[in-house]
C-alpha positions as CSV (number, residue, x, y, z in Angstrom):
1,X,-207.1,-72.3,75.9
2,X,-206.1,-72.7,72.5
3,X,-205.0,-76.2,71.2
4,X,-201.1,-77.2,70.0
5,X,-202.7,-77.5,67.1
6,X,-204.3,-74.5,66.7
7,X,-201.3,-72.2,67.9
8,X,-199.2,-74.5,64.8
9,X,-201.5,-73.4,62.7
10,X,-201.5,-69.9,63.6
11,X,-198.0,-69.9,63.6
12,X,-197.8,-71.6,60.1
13,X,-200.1,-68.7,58.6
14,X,-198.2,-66.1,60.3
15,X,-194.9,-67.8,58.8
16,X,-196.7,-68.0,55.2
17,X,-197.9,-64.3,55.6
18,X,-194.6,-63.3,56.3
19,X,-193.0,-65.5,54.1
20,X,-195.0,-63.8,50.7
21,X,-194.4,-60.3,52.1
22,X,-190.8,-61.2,51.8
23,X,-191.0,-62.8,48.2
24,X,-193.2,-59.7,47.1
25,X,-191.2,-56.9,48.7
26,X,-188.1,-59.0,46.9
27,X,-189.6,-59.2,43.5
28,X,-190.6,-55.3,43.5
29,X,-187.0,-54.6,44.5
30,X,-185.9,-57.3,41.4
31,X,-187.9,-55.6,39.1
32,X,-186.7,-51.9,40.4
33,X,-183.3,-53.1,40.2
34,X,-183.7,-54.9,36.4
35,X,-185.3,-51.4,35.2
36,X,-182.1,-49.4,36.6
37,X,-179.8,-51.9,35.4
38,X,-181.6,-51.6,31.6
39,X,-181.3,-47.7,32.2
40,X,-177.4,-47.5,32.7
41,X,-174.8,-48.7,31.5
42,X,-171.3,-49.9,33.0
43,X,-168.1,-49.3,32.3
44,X,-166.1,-52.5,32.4
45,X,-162.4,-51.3,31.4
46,X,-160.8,-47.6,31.0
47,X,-158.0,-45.6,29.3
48,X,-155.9,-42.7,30.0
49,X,-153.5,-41.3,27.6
50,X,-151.6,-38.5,26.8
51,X,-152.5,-36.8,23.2
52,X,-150.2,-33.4,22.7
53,X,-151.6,-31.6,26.0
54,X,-154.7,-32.9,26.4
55,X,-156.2,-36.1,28.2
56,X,-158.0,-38.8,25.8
57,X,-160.0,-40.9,27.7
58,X,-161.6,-44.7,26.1
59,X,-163.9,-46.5,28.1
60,X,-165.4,-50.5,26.9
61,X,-169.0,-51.1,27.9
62,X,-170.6,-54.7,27.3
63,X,-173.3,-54.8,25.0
64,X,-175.6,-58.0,25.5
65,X,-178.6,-57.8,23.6
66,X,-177.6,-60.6,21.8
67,X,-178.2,-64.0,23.2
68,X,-175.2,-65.8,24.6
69,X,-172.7,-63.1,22.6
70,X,-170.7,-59.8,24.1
71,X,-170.5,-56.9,21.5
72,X,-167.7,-54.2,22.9
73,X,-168.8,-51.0,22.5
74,X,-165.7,-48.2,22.4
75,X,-166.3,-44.4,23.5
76,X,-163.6,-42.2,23.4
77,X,-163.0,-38.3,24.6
78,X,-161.0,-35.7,24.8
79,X,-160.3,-33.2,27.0
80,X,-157.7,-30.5,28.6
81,X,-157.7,-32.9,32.2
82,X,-158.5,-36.2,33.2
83,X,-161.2,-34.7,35.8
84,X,-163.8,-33.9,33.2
85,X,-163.9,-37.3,31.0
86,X,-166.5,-39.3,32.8
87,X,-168.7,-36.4,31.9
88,X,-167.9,-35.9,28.6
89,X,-168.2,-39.8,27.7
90,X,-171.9,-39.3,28.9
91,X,-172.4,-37.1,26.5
92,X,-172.0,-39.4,23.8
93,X,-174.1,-42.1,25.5
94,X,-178.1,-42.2,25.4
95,X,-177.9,-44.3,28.9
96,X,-176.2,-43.3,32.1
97,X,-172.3,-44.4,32.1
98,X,-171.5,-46.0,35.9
99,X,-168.1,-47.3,37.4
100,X,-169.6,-50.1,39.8
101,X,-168.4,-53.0,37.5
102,X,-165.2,-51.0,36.2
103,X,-162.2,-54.2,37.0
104,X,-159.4,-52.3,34.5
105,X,-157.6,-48.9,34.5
106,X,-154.9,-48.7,31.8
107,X,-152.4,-45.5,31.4
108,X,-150.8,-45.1,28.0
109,X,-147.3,-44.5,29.1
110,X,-146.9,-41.2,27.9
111,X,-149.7,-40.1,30.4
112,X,-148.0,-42.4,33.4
113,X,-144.7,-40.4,32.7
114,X,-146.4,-37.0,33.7
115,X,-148.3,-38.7,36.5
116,X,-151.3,-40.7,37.5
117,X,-152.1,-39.0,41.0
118,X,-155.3,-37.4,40.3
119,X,-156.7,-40.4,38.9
120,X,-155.5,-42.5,41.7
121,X,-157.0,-40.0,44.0
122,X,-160.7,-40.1,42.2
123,X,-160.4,-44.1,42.5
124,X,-159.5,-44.1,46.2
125,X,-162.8,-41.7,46.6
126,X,-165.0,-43.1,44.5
127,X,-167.5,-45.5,46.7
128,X,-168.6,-47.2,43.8
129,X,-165.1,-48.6,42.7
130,X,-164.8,-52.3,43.7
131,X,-161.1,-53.4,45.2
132,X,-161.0,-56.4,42.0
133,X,-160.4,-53.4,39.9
134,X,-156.6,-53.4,38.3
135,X,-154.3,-50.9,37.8
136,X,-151.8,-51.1,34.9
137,X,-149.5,-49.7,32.3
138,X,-149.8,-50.1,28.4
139,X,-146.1,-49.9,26.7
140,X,-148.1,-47.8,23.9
141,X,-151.2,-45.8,24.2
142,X,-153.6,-47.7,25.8
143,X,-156.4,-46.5,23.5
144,X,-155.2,-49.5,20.9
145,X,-154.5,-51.5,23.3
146,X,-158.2,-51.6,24.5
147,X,-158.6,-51.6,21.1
148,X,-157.1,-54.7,20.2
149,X,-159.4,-56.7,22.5
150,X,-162.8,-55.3,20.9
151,X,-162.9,-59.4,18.8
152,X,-162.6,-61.5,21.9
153,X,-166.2,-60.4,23.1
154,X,-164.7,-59.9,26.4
155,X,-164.8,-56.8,27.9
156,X,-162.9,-57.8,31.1
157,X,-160.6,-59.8,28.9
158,X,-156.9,-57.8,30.0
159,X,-158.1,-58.0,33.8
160,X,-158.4,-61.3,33.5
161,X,-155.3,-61.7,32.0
162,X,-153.8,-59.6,34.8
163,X,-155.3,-61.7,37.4
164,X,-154.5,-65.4,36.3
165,X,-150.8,-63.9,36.3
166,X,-150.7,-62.7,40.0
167,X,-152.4,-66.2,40.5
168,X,-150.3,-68.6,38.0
169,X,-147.7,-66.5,36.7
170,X,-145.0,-64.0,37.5
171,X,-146.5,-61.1,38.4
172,X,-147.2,-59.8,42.1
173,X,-150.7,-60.1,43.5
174,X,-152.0,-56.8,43.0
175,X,-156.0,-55.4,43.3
176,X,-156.8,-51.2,44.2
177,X,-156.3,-51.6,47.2
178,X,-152.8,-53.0,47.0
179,X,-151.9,-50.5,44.7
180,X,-153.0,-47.6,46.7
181,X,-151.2,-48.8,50.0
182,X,-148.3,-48.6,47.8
183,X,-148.9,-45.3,46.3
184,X,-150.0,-43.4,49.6
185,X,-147.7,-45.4,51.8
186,X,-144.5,-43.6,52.9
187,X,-141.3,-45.7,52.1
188,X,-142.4,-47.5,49.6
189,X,-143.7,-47.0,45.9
190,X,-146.0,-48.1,43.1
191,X,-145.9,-50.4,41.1
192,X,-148.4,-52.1,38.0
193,X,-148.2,-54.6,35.5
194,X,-146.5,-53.3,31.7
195,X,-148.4,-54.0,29.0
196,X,-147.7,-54.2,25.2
197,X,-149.0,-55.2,21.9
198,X,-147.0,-57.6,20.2
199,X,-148.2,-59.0,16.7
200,X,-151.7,-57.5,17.5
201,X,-151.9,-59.3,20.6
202,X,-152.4,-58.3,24.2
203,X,-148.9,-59.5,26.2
204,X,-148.2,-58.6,29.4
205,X,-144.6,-57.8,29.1
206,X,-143.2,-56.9,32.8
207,X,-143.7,-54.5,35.4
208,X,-144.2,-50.3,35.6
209,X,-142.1,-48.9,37.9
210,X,-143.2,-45.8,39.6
211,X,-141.6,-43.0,41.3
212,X,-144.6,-40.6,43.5
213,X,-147.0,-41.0,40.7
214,X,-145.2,-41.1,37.7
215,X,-143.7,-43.9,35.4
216,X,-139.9,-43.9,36.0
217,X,-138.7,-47.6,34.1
218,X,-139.8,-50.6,33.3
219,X,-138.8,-54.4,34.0
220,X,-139.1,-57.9,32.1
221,X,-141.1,-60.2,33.2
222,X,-138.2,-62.4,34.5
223,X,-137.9,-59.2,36.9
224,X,-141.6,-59.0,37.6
225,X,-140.9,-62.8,39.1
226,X,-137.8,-61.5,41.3
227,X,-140.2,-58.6,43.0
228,X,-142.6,-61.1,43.4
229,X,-140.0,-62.9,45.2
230,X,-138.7,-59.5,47.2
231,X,-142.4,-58.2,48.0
232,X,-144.7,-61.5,49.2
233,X,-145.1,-64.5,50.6
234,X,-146.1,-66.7,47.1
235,X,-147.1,-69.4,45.1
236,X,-146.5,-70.0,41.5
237,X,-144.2,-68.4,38.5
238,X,-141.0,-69.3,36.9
239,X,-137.6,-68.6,35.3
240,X,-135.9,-69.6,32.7
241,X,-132.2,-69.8,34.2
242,X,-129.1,-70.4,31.6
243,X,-126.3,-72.8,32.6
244,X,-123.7,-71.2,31.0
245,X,-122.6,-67.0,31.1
246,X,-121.9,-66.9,27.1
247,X,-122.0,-68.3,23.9
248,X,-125.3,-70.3,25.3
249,X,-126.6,-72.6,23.1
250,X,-130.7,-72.5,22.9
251,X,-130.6,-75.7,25.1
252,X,-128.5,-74.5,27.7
253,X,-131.2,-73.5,30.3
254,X,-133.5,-74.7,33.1
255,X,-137.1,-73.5,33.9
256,X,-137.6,-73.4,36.9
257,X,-140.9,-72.7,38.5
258,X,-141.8,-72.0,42.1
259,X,-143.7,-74.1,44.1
260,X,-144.1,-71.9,47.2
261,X,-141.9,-69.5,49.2
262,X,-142.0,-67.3,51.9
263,X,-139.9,-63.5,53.0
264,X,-138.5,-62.2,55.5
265,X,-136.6,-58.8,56.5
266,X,-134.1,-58.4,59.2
267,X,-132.0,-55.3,60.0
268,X,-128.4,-55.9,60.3
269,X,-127.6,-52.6,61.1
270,X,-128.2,-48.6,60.6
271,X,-125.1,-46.8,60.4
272,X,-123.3,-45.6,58.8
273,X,-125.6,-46.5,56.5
274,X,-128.5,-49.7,56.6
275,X,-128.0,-52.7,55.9
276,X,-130.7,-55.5,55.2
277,X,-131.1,-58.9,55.4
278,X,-134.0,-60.7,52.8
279,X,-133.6,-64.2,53.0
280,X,-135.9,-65.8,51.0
281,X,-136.7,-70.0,51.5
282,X,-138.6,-71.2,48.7
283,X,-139.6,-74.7,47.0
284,X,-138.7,-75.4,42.9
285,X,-139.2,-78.0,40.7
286,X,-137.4,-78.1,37.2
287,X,-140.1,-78.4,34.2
288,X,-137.0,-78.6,31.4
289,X,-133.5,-78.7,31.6
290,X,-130.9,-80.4,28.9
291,X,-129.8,-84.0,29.3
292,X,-126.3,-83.2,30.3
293,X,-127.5,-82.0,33.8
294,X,-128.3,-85.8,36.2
295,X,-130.4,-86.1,39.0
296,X,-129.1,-89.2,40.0
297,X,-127.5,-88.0,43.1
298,X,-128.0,-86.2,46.1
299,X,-125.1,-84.4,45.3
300,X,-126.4,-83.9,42.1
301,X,-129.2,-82.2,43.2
302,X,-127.6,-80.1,45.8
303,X,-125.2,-78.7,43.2
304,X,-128.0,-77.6,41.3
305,X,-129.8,-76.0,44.2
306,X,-127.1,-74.3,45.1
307,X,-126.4,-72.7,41.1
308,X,-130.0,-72.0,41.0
309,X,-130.2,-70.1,44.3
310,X,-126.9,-68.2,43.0
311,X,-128.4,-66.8,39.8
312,X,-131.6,-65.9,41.9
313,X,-129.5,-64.0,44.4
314,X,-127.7,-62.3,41.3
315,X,-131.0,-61.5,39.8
316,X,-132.3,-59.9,42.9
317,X,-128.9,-57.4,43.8
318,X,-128.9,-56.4,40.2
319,X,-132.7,-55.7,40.2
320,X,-132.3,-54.0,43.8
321,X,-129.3,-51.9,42.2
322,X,-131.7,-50.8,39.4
323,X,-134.3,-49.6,41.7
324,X,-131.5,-47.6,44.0
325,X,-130.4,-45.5,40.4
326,X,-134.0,-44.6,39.8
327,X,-134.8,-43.8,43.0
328,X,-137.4,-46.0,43.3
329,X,-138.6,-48.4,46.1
330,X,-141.1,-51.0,45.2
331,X,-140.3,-53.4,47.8
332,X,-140.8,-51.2,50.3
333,X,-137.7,-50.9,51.9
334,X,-138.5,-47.6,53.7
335,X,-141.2,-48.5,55.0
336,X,-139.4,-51.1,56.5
337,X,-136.7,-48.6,58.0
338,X,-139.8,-47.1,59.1
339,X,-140.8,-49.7,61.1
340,X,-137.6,-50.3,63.2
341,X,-136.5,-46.7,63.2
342,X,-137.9,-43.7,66.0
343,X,-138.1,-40.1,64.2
344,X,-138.0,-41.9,60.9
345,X,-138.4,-39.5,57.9
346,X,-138.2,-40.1,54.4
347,X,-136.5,-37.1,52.8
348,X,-133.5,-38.2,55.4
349,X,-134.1,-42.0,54.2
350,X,-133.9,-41.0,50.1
351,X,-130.8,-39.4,50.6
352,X,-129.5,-42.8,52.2
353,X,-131.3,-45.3,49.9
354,X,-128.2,-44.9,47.3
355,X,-126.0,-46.4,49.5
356,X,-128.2,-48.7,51.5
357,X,-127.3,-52.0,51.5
358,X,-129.6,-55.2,50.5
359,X,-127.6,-58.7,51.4
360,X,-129.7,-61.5,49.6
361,X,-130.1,-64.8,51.4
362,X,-132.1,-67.7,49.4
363,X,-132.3,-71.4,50.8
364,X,-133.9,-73.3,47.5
365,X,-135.0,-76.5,47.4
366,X,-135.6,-78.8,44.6
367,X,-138.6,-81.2,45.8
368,X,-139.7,-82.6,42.5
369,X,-139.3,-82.9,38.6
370,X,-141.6,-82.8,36.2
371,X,-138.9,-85.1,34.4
372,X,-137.8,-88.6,34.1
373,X,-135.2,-89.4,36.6
């Protein structure tokens, strides 16, 4: 019979054996990996845009063969359809173009007006595609607005733009897969960040508003904080809210920024036509205001809670009156129908979303200042 000792020992070797299979087969796959990755290349943003009647496509690669530095490289291509340009930009490439890292799609809005589908469609197939990836509109041709970024060595810099807005700013948390719910989903329509160049520089500017797939209007970003409001349960962004309806002095205002708040739906009623309840209960705190408004009171601050709440509800009808004109529903409010109606069908509910009818509810509380009391 073999010893404790000796069956450790055995065991020991057997682990060690196994244990420098593992490293080797690991550093063979390393290696095989680090000589594909040195024989492709990846596409990190893309354009679409719309050049008489045919499709120009520009893609940004990273370029890192200089130590702690990104160079942008820029290919660009043209052709009669968007379903050809991935092939075509290979052609002007000596290593093989892939889409695993892409995290930015941008339509120039001349190609958004006559549609995005069949792009949207090759995304939502591609297996490659990673759900990070964003989806947005440029308010010129995004060919120059990809352009524009080519001196920050970043070539991820307008995603990351995008995405530290969902997180900190005004825009609605969107990623693909987001996007494409609200694209595919019946009752409800898609949506993307509006881009725009302003003194040379990338801004996001507001939100894209689609109807099917194609660019119907666009909104401010002070809108772009409303649907964030209408649309999700969030965290974050703020509004600049003016005290007085005219001859407003440049002091006259409050920003207000969110803290956190939270949605909800409720149907009132169907006929004759629907009627829906969003109330809306969310947490401020004033950043700026002018010294003629205290907060020495409780009363003090309940009066401002309640004006504050009022130009939020104000905001909100106007912006839901603005989608009902365009025929457009990014806050999904037939999908909603959808939900708490049998037979449901949306040709029946477009012909009723004119006169549908959206009561706003908001219970805002102010729970602290970034100001001296």
């Amino acid at each position: 019979m073999r010893s404790k000792a000796a069956v450790r020992a055995r065991c020991l070797s057997y682990t060690g054996c196994v244990g420098i299979l593992v490293l080797s087969c690991f550093l063979i796959s390393s290696c095989g990996n680090r000589r594909i990755v040195d024989h492709i290349k990846l596409i990190q943003s893309a354009g679409y845009d719309l050049d008489g009647k045919r499709v120009r496509s520009t893609i940004l690669i990273g370029d890192y063969t200089e130590k702690e530095k990104t160079n942008i490289k820029i290919l660009s291509t043209e052709s009669v359809s968007s379903m050809d340009t991935m092939q075509r930009q290979n052609t002007k490439s000596n290593q093989s173009l892939h889409t695993g890292q892409m995290r930015l799609v941008l339509f120039g809005k001349q190609f958004a007006k006559q549609g995005i589908g069949s792009v949207l469609d090759r995304l939502f197939h591609d297996q490659f595609i990673s759900s990070r990836l964003r989806l947005a509109v440029s308010g010129t041709n995004a060919a120059g607005l990809l352009s524009s970024t080519v001196n920050t060595h970043d070539t991820l810099f307008i995603m990351n733009m995008v995405e530290q807005n969902e997180e900190w700013g005004n825009l609605p948390k969107l990623n693909l897969q987001t996007s494409l719910y609200n694209y595919y989903g019946a009752g409800r329509d898609l949506f993307l960040p509006y881009l725009i160049l302003e003194g040379g520089t990338v801004k996001i500017d507001g939100i894209a508003l689609f109807k099917d797939d194609k660019f119907a209007t666009n909104v401010d970003i002070r809108d772009a904080f409303v649907l964030k409001l209408l649309t999700e349960n969030s965290r974050n962004g703020s509004i600049l809210m003016p005290l007085k309806e005219s001859d407003a002095l440049p002091d006259d205002y409050i920003l207000m920024r969110s803290i956190a708040s939270k949605r909800t739906i409720q149907l009132v009623s169907q006929e004759p036509a629907p009627v829906i309840l969003i109330k809306i209960k969310m947490k401020v705190s004033v950043r700026e205001k002018p010294e003629y408004i205290r907060f020495e009171t409780k009363e003090d601050i309940s009066a401002l809670e309640r004006k504050l709440a009022a130009y939020l509800v104000k905001k909100a009808e106007d912006f839901i009156s603005l989608c009902k004109s365009k025929q457009v529903d990014p806050i999904g409010l037939g999908d909603f129908m959808r939900s708490k109606s049998r037979g449901w069908n949306e040709k029946d509910f477009q012909a009723s979303y004119p006169s549908l009818k959206a009561k706003i509810r908001i219970d805002l509380k102010i729970v602290q200042s970034s100001l001296s009391q």
